[in-house]
C-alpha positions in Angstrom: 10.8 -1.7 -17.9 14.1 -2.7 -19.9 16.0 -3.2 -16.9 13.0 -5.6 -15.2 11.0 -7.0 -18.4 10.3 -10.0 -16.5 8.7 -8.8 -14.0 4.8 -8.4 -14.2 2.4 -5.9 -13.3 0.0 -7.0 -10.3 -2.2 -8.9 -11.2 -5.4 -6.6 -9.4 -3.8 -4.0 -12.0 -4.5 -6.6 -15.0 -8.0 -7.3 -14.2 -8.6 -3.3 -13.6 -7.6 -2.8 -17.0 -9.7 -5.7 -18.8 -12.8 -5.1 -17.1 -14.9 -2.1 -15.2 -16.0 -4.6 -12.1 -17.4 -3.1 -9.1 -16.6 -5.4 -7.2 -12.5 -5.2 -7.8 -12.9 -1.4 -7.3 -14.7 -1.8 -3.9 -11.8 -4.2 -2.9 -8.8 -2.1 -3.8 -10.7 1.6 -2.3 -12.1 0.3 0.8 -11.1 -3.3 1.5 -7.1 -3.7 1.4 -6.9 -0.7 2.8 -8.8 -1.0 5.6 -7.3 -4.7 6.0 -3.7 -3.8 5.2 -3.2 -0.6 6.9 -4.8 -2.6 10.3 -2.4 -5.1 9.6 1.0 -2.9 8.9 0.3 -0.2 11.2 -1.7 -1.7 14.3 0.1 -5.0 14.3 3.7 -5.4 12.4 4.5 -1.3 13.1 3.3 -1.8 16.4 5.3 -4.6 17.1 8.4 -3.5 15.5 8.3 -0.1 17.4 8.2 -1.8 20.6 11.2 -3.9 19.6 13.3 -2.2 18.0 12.2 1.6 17.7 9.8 4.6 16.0 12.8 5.2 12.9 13.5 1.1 12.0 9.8 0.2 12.7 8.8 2.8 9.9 11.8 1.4 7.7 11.1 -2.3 8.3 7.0 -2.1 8.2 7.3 0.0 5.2 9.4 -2.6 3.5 7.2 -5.4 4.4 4.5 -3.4 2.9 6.4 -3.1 -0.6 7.7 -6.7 -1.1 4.0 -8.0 -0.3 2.8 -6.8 -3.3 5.0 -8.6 -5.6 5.4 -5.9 -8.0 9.2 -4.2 -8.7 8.2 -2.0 -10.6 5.6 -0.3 -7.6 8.0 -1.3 -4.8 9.2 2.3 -4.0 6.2 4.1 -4.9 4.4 1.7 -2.4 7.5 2.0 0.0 6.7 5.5 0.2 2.9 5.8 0.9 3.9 3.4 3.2 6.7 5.4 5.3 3.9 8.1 4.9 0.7 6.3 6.5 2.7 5.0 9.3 4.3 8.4 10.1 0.7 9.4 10.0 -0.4 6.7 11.8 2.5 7.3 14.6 1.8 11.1 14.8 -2.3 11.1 15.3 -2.6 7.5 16.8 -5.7 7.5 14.4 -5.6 4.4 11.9 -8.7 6.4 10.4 -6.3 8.7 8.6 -3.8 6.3 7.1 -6.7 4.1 5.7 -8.1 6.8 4.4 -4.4 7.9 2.3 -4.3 4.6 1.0 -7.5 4.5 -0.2 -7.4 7.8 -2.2 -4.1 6.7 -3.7 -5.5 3.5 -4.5 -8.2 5.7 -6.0 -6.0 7.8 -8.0 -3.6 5.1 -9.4 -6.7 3.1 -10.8 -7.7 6.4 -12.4 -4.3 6.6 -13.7 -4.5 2.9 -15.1 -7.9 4.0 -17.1 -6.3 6.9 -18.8 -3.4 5.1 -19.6 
């Protein structure tokens, strides 16, 4: 936070924290999950792998993944569940299983934000 006090927290994180909507949960357990891991795994890994390889499609995907939530601060903790659902995702072939990792850390990080 000293280094980066400019930065901001997401903004899905701000409304979390200011009000207990159903709605918001739904979208950040179920929906992005389901639409980004479709998207970064089915689509931009798939893509990637075919064009440049399994290692750098991981890399590259998992980057993508990071910078498009706009957050600093989150960028390597995202970078990581990342690298992790599309190992997953490369291993089984199933996007069932990476949808379902984001969606329980997705789960436990808005937990974390209530406690907090």
């Amino acid at each position: 936070m000293f280094l980066f006090s400019d930065f901001k927290e997401q903004e899905i994180v701000t409304k979390l924290k200011t009000s207990m909507n159903i709605s918001l949960l739904l979208s950040s357990i179920v929906i992005a999950p389901v639409l980004e891991e479709i998207y970064f795994r089915i689509i931009v890994y798939r893509i990637l792998k075919k064009k440049i390889g399994v290692f750098i499609g991981i890399v590259l995907s998992s980057f993508m993944f990071g910078i498009i939530h706009y957050n600093l601060y989150s960028f390597g903790t995202l970078f990581l569940i990342s690298i992790i659902c599309t190992i997953n995702y490369e291993n089984t072939g199933r996007i069932i299983h990476s949808i379902l990792i984001h969606s329980f850390f997705n789960l436990i990080m808005i937990i974390f934000t209530y406690i907090k």
